[in-house]
DOBA-946682 format. One record per residue (C-alpha): residue in three letters; residue number from 0; x negated, y, z negated. Coordinates in steps of 0.2 Angstrom, whole numbers, plus 5000, padded with zeros to 4 digits. Each point is the difference from the previous one (the first is absolute). Layout:
! DOBA-946682
(rec ALA,NUM,(X,Y,Z))
...
! end
This chain:
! DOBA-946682
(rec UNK,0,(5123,4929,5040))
(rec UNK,1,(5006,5002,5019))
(rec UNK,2,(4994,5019,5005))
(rec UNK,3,(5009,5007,5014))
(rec UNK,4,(4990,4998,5016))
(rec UNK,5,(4985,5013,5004))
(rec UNK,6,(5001,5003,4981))
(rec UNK,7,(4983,5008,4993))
(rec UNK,8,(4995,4988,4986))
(rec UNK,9,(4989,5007,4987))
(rec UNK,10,(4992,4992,4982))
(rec UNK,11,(4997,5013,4988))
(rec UNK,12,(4992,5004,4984))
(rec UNK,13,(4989,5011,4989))
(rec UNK,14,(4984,4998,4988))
(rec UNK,15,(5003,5015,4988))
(rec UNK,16,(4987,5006,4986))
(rec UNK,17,(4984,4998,5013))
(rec UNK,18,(4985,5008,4990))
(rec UNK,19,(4990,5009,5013))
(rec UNK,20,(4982,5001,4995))
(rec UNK,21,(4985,5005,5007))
(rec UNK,22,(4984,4992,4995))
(rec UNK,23,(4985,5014,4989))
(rec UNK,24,(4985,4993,5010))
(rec UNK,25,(4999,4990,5017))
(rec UNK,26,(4997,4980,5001))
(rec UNK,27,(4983,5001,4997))
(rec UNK,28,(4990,4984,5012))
(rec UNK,29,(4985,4993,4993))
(rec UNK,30,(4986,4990,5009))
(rec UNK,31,(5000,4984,5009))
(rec UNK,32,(5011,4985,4991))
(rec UNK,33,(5008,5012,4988))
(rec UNK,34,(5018,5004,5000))
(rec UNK,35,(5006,5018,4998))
(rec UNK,36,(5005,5010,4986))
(rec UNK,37,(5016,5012,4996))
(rec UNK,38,(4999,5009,4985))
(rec UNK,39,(5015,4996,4989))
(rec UNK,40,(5004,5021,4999))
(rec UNK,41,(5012,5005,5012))
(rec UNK,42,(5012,5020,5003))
(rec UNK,43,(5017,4999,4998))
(rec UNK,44,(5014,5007,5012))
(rec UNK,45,(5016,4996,4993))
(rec UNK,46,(5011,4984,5005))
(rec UNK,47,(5009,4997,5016))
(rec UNK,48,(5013,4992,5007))
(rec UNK,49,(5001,4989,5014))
(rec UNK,50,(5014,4998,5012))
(rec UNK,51,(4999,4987,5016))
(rec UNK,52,(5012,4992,5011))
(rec UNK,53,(4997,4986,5014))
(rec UNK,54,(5008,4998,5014))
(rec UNK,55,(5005,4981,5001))
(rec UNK,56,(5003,4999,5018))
(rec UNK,57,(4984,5010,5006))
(rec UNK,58,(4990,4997,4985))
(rec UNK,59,(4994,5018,4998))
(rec UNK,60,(4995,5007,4983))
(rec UNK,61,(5008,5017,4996))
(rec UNK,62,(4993,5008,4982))
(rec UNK,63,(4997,5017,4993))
(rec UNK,64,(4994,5002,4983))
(rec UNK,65,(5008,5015,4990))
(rec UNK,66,(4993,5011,4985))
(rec UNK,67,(5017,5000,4992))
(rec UNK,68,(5014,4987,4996))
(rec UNK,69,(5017,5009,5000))
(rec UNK,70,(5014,4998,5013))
(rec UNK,71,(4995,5013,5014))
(rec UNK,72,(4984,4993,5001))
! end
């Protein structure tokens, strides 16, 4: 692969069927020498769908994360 010079070079992909949960009770932190606890009950919020992109010569990140997977997304 040769890209012309001053050519924007990007790697992309996308993670699709994310579940978006939130969890029914905060961590809950316990004395001294214990480790915390998460309850195993959780809300959900659908799926969603992650799009990113990085920018090979500057190394910058771009990513938006989308509600719906269809083409004008």
């Amino acid at each position: 692969m040769n890209p012309p010079d001053n050519a924007l070079v990007l790697c992309v992909d996308e993670k699709t069927q994310i579940q978006v949960l939130e969890r029914a009770q905060h961590t809950i932190f316990p004395q001294q020498n214990l480790s915390a606890h998460q309850s195993n009950d959780y809300y959900r919020h659908g799926t969603t769908t992650l799009f990113t992109a990085l920018d090979y010569i500057t190394g910058k990140v771009i990513g938006d994360c989308k509600d719906r997977h269809t083409m004008e997304s």
